[in-house]
C-alpha positions in Angstrom: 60.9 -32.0 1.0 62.7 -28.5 1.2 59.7 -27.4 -1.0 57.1 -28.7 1.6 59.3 -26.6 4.7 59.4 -23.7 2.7 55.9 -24.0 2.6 55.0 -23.9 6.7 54.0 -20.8 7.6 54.5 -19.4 11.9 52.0 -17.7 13.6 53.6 -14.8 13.4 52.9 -14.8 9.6 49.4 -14.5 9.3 48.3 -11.0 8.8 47.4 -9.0 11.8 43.1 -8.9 11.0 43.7 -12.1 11.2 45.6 -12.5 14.2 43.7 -9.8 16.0 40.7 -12.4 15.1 41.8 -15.3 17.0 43.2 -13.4 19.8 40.0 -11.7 20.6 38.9 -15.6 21.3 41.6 -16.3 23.7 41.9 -15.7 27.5 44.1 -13.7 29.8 46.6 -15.9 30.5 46.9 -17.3 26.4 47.5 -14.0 25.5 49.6 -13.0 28.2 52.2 -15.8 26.9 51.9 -14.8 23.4 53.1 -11.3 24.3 56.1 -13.3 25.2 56.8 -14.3 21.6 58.5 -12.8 18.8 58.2 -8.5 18.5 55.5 -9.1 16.1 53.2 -11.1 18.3 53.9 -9.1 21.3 53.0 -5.8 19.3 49.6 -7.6 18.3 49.0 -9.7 21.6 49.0 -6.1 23.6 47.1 -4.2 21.4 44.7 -2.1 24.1 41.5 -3.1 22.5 41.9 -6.9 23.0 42.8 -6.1 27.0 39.7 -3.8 27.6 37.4 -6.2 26.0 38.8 -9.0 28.6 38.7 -7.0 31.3 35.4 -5.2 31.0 34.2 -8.6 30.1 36.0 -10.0 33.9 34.6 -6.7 35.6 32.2 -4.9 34.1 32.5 -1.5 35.5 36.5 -0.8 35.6 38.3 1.7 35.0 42.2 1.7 33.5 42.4 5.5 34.6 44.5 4.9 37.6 46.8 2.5 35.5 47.4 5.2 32.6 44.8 4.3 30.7 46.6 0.3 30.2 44.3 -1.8 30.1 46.8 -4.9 29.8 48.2 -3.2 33.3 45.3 -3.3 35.0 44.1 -7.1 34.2 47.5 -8.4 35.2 47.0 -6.7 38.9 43.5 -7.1 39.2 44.0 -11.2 38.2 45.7 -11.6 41.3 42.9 -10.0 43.9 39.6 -11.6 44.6 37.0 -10.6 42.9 35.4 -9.3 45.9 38.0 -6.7 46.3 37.5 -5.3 42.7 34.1 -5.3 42.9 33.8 -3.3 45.8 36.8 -0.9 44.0 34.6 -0.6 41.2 31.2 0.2 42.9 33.0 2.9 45.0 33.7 4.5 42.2 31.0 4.5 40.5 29.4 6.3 42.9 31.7 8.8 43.0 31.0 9.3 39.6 27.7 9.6 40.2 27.9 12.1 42.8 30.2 14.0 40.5 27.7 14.0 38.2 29.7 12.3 35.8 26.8 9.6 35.6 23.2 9.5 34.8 21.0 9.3 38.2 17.7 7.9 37.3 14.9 9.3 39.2 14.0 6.8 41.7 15.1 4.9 44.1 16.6 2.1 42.3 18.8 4.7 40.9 22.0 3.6 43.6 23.2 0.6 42.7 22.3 -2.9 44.4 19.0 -0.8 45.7 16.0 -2.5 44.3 12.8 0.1 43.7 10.9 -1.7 46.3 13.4 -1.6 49.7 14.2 2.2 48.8 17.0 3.7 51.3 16.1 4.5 54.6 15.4 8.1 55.2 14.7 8.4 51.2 11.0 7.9 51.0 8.9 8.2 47.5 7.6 11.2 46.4 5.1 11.9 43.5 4.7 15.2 41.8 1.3 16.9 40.8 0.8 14.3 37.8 1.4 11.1 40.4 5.1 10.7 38.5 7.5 9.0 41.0 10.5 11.6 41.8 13.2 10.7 44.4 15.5 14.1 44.7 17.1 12.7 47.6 18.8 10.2 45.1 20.5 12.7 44.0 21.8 14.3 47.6 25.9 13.3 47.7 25.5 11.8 51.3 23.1 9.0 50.2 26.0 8.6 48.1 28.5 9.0 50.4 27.1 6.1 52.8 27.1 3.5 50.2 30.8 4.4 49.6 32.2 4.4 53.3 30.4 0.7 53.3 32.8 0.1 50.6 35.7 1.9 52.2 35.3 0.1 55.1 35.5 -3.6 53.3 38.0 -2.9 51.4 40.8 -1.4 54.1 39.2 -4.2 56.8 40.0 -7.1 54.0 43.7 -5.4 53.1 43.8 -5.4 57.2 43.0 -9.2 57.7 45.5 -10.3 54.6 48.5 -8.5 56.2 47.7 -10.2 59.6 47.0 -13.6 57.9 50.3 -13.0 55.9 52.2 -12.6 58.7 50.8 -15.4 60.8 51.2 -17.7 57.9 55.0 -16.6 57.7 55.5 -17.3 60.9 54.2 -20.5 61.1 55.8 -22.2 57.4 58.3 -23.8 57.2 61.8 -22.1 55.5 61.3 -23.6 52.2 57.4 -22.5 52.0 57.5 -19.4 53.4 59.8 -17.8 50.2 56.7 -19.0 48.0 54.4 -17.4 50.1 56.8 -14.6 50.6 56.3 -13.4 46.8 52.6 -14.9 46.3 51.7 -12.2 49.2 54.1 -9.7 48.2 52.1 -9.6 44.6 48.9 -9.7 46.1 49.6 -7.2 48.2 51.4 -4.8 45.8 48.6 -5.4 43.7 46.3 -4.1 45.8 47.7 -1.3 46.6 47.6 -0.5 43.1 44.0 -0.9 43.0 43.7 1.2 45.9 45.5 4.1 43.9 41.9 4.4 42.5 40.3 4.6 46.3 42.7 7.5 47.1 41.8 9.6 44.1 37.8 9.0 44.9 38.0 9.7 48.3 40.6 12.7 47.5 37.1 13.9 45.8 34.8 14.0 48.2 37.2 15.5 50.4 38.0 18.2 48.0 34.1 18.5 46.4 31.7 17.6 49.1 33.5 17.8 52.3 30.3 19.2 53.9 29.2 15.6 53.2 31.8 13.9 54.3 31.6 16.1 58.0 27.9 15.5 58.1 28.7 12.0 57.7 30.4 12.2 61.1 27.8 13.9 62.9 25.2 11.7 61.9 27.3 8.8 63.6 27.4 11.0 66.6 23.8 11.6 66.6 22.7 7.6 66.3 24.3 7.7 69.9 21.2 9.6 70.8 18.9 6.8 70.0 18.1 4.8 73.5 15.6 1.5 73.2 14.6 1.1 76.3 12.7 -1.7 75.8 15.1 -3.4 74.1 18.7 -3.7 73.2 19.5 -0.2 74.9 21.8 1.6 72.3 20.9 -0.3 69.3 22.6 1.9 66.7 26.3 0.6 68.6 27.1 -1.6 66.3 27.0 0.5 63.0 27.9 3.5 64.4 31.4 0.9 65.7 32.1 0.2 62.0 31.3 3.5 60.9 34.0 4.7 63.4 36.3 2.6 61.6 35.5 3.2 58.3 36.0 7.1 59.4 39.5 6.0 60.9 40.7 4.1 57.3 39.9 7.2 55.7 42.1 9.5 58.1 45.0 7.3 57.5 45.2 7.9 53.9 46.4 11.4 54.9 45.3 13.1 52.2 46.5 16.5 51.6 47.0 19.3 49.5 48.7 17.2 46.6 45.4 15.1 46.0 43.8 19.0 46.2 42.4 18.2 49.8 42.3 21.9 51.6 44.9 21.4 55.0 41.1 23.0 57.3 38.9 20.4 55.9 41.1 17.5 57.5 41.4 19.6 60.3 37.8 20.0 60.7 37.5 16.2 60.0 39.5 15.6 63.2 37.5 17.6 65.4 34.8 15.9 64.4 36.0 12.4 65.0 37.2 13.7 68.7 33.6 14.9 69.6 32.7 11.2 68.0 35.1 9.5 69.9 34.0 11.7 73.1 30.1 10.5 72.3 31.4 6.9 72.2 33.5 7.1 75.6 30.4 8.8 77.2 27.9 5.9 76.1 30.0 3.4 77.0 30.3 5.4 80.0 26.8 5.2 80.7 25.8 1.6 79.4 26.6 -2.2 81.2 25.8 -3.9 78.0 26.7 -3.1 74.7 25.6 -5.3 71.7 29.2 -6.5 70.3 30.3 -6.3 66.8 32.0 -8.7 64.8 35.0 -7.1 65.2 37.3 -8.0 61.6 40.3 -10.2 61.3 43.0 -7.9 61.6 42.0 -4.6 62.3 44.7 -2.0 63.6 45.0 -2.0 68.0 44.1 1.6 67.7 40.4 1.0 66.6 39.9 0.4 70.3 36.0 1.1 69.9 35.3 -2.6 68.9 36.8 -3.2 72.2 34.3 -1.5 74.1 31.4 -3.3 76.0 29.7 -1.1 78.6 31.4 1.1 81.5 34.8 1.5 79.9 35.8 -2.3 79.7 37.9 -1.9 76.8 41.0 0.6 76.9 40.0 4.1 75.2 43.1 4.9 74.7 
């Protein structure tokens, strides 16, 4: 009988190819509570390599850079954020890499991602060379770029938005015993995603820093879609992207970036000018239309984006 004890072997006794084996079979959370085991399993359980192939295998095009490089880090924030969140996280940085030219640009309109070849971009039509092959420079112009990643910017800081006002309406509402629960559920959530938007700064620190011609032509573009008058139909009918556009502008001001993420002090200054000349163009047309076509305006966006307040003739407050 002693013979037959001697005899059973833990897990911790198997030799690690063998360990590292079976791990790479298990999911998150499984090897998450082995790397609360013995020192041995711990060591093995959180080898990198088993972490990145989960969470490349979760989401596809991540990145561990703002965690350090840990990829065990970055799968035990990200597995409390939708996957909505991290998608959008992900596919803003990738085209910042792209516009860094830190990734390969096919030649056609496909090229941005979730663009298929036959509804190329607006303002990005095909072009053919003197042998008919199809060649799209414009592809490869960083505000193309850039408007695919203030769409990104703009869901990401409008869902943090809504969850902080849905937090706090849900706190206020729950009973004591609840509301500690959902105290630390949001509290993680929340911290997590501001980890994840560690990775947001640094992009957007970038185009700031690299292409900030881009990012002030951005702004002037939004001010010239004020221009466009439909007559015949629905009067100013860019109003309701240039609103969100506003706003996406707006969540990038308030990450106050700066000369520590390498952001020259006159290229924010020149940023603010240009959103008071936008802010001016929006006053006037509400100024000078009855009816404007009203946006969905997001759960929880800031008092100060007073724009999505607006509906012809100053109704809402500019100020």
């Amino acid at each position: 009988m002693e013979e037959e004890q001697d005899c059973i072997m833990s897990l911790s006794d198997f030799p690690e190819p063998i360990l590292f084996k079976v791990f790479r079979h298990l999911e998150g959370a499984e090897l998450a509570k082995l790397c609360t085991q013995d020192r041995r399993l711990r060591v093995v359980a959180g080898e990198q390599t088993l972490w990145q192939a989960l969470a490349l295998d979760r989401w596809p095009n991540a990145t561990a850079c703002h965690h350090g490089g840990d990829w065990q880090q970055l799968y035990r924030t990200r597995a409390r954020l939708p996957n909505t969140f991290t998608a959008g996280i992900d596919r803003l940085h990738q085209l910042t890499r792209q516009a860094a030219g830190k990734q390969q640009l096919r030649m056609n309109s496909d090229s941005l991602p979730g663009t298929a070849a036959s509804s190329s971009p607006a303002g990005s039509p095909l072009r053919t060379n003197v042998y008919g092959f199809s060649q799209v420079p414009y592809t490869r112009i960083p505000h193309m770029l850039l408007d695919k990643v203030m769409e990104n910017l703009f869901s990401l800081c409008a869902w943090s938005a809504g969850r902080s006002t849905a937090r706090r309406n849900l706190f206020a509402t729950s009973s004591s015993s609840s509301r500690d629960a959902c105290s630390v559920n949001s509290s993680e959530q929340a911290a997590a995603a501001a980890s994840e938007m560690r990775l947001v700064r640094q992009d957007m620190a970038w185009w700031l820093s690299s292409k900030p011609e881009a990012v002030l032509q951005y702004v002037r573009r939004s001010s010239s879609m004020l221009d466009d008058w439909d007559m015949w139909g629905s009067g100013f009918s860019a109003w309701p992207e240039v609103v969100w556009r506003r706003s996406a502008l707006q969540f990038l001001a308030d990450l106050q970036l700066g000369p520590q993420e390498g952001v020259c002090p006159s290229v924010t200054e020149r940023l603010q000018r240009e959103l008071a000349h936008l802010d001016d163009c929006i006053r006037s047309v509400d100024a000078e239309s009855t009816d404007l076509p009203t946006p969905t305006r997001p759960q929880g966006l800031p008092a100060k984006h007073w724009w999505y307040s607006l509906r012809g003739q100053l109704a809402g407050c500019a100020c």
